[in-house]
C-alpha positions, 0 to 999 in steps of 0.5 A: 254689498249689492243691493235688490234694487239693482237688475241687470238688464243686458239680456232685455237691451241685446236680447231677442225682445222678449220680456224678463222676470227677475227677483232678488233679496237683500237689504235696503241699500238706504232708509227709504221713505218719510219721516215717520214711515220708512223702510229702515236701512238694512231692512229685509227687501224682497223684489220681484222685477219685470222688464219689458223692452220698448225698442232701442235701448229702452224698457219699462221695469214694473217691480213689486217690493215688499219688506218691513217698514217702520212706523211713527203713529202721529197720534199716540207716538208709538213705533211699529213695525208691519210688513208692506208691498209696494209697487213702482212702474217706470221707463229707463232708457240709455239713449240720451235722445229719447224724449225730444220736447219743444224747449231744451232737453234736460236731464229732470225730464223724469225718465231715468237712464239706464248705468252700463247694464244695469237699472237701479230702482231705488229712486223710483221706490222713493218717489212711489213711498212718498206718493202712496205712503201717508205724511203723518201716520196713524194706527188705524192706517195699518188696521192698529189701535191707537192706546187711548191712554197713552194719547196725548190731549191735543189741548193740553188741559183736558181732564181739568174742568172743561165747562170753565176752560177758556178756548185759547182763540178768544183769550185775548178778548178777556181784557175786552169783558 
């Protein structure tokens, strides 16, 4: 199985310098986002990849990915699906000199490489959904309404009678009365 994140960019790196549009389809080689908001794995992904060359053996790859992604509300607990785009923007190189900094040069510089010919954008996809994508998801996020009768009381007593309800923080000043 191939996957749509994967390009293969031998005509950007050997070409005559010109840019390169490119698209693909298929499905999403692994679950890719948080824990209550993802692309699922074998999701239907559509990307749109454009590759500029940078000089040597190194290119910017700005991409458009749009698809379904499945969504936990933290509020009311209810699993949705909604289709989404998301766009990342990264520079690859095969050339292991590229950054020249003043320390050691390592590899968790955030630039990554390209393999043989090919530039896989999966990890930039998961690095641009966990920046952009919310940690705990509500309805309203993706223009929904949370089923208020469903919503759990955050308190766990609402509904009794609240005038009387002793706040939790000061229950323990009740020996002190």
């Amino acid at each position: 199985m191939t996957s749509p994140l994967v390009f293969d960019v031998n005509t950007v790196l050997r070409g005559s310098g010109n840019s390169l549009n490119l698209d693909a389809t298929g499905p999403a080689p692994e679950r890719i986002g948080l824990n209550m908001v993802a692309f699922d794995k074998d999701a239907p992904l559509s990307v749109n990849a454009h590759f500029t060359p940078l000089g040597g053996e190194t290119l910017n790859a700005y991409a458009t990915i749009a698809g379904p992604i499945t969504v936990h509300c933290g509020r009311c607990l209810e699993t949705f699906t909604v289709d989404t785009t998301i766009d990342v923007n990264r520079v690859y190189t095969s050339d292991p000199n590229f950054v020249e900094g003043d320390g050691d040069a390592s590899d968790d510089e955030g630039i990554e490489t390209i393999t043989g010919t090919n530039v896989d954008l999966t990890q930039a996809l998961i690095d641009e959904a966990g920046l952009s994508w919310p940690f705990s998801p509500v309805c309203e996020d993706y223009g929904r309404e949370c089923n208020n009768d469903d919503v759990p009381a955050p308190d766990g007593e609402s509904g009794k009678d609240e005038k009387n309800l002793l706040d939790p923080r000061w229950a323990g000043l009740e020996k002190f009365k």
